[in-house]
C-alpha positions in Angstrom: 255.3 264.2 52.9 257.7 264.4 56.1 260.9 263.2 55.7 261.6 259.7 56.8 265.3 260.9 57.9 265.9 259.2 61.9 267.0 262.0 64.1 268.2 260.0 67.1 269.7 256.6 68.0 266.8 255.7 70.0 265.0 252.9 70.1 261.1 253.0 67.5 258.8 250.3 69.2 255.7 252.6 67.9 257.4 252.5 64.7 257.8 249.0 64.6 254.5 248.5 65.6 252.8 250.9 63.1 255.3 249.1 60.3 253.5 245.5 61.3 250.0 246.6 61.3 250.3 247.4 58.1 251.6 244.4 56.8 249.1 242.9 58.8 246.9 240.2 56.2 244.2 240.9 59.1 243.4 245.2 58.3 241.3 245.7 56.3 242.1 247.0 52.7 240.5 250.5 53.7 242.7 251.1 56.3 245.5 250.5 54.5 246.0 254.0 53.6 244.9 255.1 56.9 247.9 253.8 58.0 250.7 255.0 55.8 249.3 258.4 56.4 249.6 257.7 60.6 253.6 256.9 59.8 253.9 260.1 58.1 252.7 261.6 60.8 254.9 259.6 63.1 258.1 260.5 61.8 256.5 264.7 61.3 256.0 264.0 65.6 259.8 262.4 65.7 261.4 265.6 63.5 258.8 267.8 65.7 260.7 266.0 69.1 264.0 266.3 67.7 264.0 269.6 66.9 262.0 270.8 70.3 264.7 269.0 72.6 267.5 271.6 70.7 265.7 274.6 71.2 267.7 277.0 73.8 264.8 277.4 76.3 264.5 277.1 79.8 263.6 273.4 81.2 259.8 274.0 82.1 259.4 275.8 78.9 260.8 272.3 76.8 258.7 269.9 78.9 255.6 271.9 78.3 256.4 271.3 74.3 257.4 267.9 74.6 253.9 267.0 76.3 251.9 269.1 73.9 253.7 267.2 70.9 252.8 264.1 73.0 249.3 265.0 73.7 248.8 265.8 70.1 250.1 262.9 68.7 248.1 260.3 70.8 245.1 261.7 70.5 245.9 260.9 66.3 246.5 258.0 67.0 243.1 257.0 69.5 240.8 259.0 67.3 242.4 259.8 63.5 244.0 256.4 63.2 241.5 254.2 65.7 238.0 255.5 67.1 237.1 256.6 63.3 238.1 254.1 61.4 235.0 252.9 59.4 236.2 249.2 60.1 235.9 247.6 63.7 239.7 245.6 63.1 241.4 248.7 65.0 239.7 249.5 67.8 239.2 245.8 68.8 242.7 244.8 68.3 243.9 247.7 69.7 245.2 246.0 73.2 246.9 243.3 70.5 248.5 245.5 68.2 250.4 247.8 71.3 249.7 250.9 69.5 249.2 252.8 72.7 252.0 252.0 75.4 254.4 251.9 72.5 254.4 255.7 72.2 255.3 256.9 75.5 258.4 254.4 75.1 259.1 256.4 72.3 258.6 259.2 73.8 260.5 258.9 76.9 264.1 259.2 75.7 262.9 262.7 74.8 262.0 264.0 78.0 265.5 262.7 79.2 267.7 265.4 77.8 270.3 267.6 79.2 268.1 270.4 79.3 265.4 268.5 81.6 267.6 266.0 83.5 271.2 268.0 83.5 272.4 265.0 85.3 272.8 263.2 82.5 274.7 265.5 80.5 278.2 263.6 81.2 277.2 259.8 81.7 277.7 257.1 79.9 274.2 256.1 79.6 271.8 254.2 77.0 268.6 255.3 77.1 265.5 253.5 76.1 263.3 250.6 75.5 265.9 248.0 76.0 267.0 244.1 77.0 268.6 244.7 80.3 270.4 241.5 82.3 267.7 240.0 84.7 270.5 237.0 86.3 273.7 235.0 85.2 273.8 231.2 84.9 275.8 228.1 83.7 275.1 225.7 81.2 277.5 223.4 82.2 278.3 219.9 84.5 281.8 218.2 86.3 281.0 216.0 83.2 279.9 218.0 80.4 282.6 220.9 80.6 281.5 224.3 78.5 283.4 227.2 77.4 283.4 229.4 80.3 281.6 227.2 82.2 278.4 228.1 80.3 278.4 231.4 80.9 274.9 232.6 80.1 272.9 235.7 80.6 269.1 236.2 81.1 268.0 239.1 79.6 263.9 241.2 80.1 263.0 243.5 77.9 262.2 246.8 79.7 260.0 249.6 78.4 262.5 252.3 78.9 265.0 252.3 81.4 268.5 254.1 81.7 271.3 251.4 81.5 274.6 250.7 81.6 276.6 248.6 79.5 278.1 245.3 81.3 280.8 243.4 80.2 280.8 239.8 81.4 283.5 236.9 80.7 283.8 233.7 82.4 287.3 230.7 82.3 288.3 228.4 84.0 291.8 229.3 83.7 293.4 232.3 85.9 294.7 234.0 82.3 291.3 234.1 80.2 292.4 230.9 78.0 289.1 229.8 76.4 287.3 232.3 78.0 283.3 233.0 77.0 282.4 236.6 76.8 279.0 238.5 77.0 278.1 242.1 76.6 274.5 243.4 78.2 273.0 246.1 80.2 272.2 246.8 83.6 269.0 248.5 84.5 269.9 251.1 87.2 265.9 253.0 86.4 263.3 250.6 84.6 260.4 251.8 84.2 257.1 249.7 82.5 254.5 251.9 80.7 251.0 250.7 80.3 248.2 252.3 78.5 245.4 250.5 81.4 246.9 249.6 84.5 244.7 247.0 86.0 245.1 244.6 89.5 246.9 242.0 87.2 249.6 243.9 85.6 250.1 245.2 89.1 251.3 242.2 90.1 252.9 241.3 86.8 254.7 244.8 87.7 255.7 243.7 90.8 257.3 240.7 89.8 259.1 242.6 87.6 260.6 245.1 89.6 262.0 242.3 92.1 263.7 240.5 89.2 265.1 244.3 88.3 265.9 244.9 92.1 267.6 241.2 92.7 269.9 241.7 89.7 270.9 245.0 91.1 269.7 246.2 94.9 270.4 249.9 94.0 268.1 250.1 91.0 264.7 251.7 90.6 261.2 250.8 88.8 258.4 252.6 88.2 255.3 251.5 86.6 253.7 254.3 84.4 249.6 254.1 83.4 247.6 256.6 80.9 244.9 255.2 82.7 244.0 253.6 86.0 241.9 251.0 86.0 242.0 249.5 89.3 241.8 250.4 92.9 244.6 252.1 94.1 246.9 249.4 96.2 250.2 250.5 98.4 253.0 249.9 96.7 254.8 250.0 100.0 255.3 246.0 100.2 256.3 245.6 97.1 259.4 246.1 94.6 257.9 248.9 92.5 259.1 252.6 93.9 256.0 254.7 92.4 252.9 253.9 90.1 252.6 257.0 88.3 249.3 258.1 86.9 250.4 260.0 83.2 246.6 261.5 83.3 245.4 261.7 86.7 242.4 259.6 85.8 240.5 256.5 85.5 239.7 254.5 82.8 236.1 255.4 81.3 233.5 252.9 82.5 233.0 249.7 80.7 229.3 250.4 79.9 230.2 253.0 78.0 233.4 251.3 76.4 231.2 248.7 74.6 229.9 251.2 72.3 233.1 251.8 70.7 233.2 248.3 69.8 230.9 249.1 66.6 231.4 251.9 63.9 228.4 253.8 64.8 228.7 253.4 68.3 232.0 255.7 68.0 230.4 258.3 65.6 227.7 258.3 68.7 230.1 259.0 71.5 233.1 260.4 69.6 232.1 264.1 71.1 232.0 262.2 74.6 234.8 260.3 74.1 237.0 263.5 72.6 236.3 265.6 75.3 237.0 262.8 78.0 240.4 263.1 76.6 240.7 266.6 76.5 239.5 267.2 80.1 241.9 264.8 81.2 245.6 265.2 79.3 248.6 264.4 80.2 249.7 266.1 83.2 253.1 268.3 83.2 253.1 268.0 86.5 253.1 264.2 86.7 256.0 264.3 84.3 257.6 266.8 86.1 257.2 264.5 89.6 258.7 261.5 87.4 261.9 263.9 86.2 262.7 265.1 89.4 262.4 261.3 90.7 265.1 260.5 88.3 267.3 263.7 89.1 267.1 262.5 92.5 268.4 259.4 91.9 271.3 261.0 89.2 272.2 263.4 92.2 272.5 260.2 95.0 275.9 260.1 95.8 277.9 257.7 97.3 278.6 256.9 101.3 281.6 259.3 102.4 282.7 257.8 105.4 285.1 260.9 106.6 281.7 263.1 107.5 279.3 260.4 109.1 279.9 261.8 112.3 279.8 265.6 111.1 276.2 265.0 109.6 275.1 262.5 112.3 273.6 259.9 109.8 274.5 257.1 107.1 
């Protein structure tokens, strides 16, 4: 049995997610097992991620690893853990139980290391799934006075982003007395991960990224898919920077879909569905496009008003 020893500070929503099915009263008693075996294997795939992001190799060499520990551990998780299950409660409560997205939130803060994304090396950064300030308000009235006015924060959870902390406090006296203080994060890259990106959580995406974008102008979002499942739409009026497609691919057809609803309709198509996967993995270079998206952004520096004229442009 792996040891169940944490390796990083980062935030486990797979794991958390794994830890509730199985106290789900819903699973059946047959998967039970099924599923203290898949958190064995979890925490074998975390030791396995831990260990890749210290090897001394050259970048493209670690993000080829990282992917292939990716790849293998997802398609555990669809086929091991899911598509052959013997019980139907899995694979049709799989959208509910957030198995899927889960792990490339986990997987994330992995790929964001010094060797990958040098840039990062020397900030003061969190990095992760996170709560990151969406506004500022005041709970308060001429009449009904609060500490600090009410200060109050509004927070959204993000599926990974790269943050910094904020520390707010609010008086109404010029020297702090009775002052109300709140610590949160500011989102300067969000990014939302979805396992099927269809024309509704488009638009929940882009709602999104202008409450990340109102909070603070200079920040990013990208919305991440497995699988697209939706006509491709410009992104160009919106708030979202980049959809990024992990596999390069569409979601299989819903005709075929249904027959994964029953046990024997997977042992019919699991060759199908098993190659589907294989033929389309996750793409290095998609990853690669979304790393040097955020180098880019590391690397942005700051108006210097001395050269404007020298370079002809601000």
């Amino acid at each position: 049995m792996t040891s169940r020893r944490m390796h990083k500070n980062y935030p486990t929503p797979h794991l958390e997610k794994l830890n509730a099915l199985l106290d789900n009263s819903k699973i059946p008693v047959q998967d039970k097992p099924r599923v203290t075996e898949a958190i064995d294997v979890y925490y074998q795939w975390i030791n396995d991620l831990t260990q890749t992001v210290e090897l001394l190799v050259p970048a493209d060499e670690m993000l080829n690893l990282l992917i292939k520990l990716l790849i293998d551990y997802k398609k555990y998780i669809d086929i091991d853990l899911i598509f052959d299950s013997p019980n139907d409660f899995l694979y049709r409560q799989k959208g509910q139980l957030k198995l899927d997205n889960t792990i490339i939130e986990e997987f994330l803060p992995y790929l964001i290391n010094p060797v990958i994304v040098p840039e990062i090396a020397n900030l003061e950064v969190d990095i992760g799934p996170i709560k990151a300030f969406s506004s500022v308000y005041f709970e308060s009235s001429l009449t009904i006075p609060a500490l600090g006015g009410g200060l109050s924060v509004r927070t959204k959870n993000q599926d990974f982003a790269i943050t910094r902390k904020l520390y707010l406090k609010a008086s109404h006296f010029p020297d702090f007395q009775q002052e109300k203080s709140i610590i949160t994060n500011l989102a300067y890259i969000a990014v939302e991960c979805k396992t099927n990106l269809d024309k509704t959580m488009f638009q929940e995406g882009c709602a999104t990224a202008h409450d990340v974008k109102t909070a603070v102008p200079g920040a990013k979002y990208f919305l991440l898919c497995e699988w697209l499942d939706m006509s491709p739409i410009s992104t160009a009026p919106t708030d979202i920077d980049e959809v990024i497609l992990l596999r390069k691919a569409k979601r299989l057809n819903s005709n075929i879909r249904k027959n994964f609803a029953t046990y024997q309709g997977r042992l019919a198509y699991r060759e199908n569905y098993i190659k589907y996967l294989e033929n389309n993995p996750f793409r290095v270079e998609v990853f690669q496009h979304f790393i040097s998206n955020i180098r880019k952004l590391l690397k942005n520096e700051g108006l210097d008003e001395s050269n404007v004229l020298e370079v002809g442009y601000f």
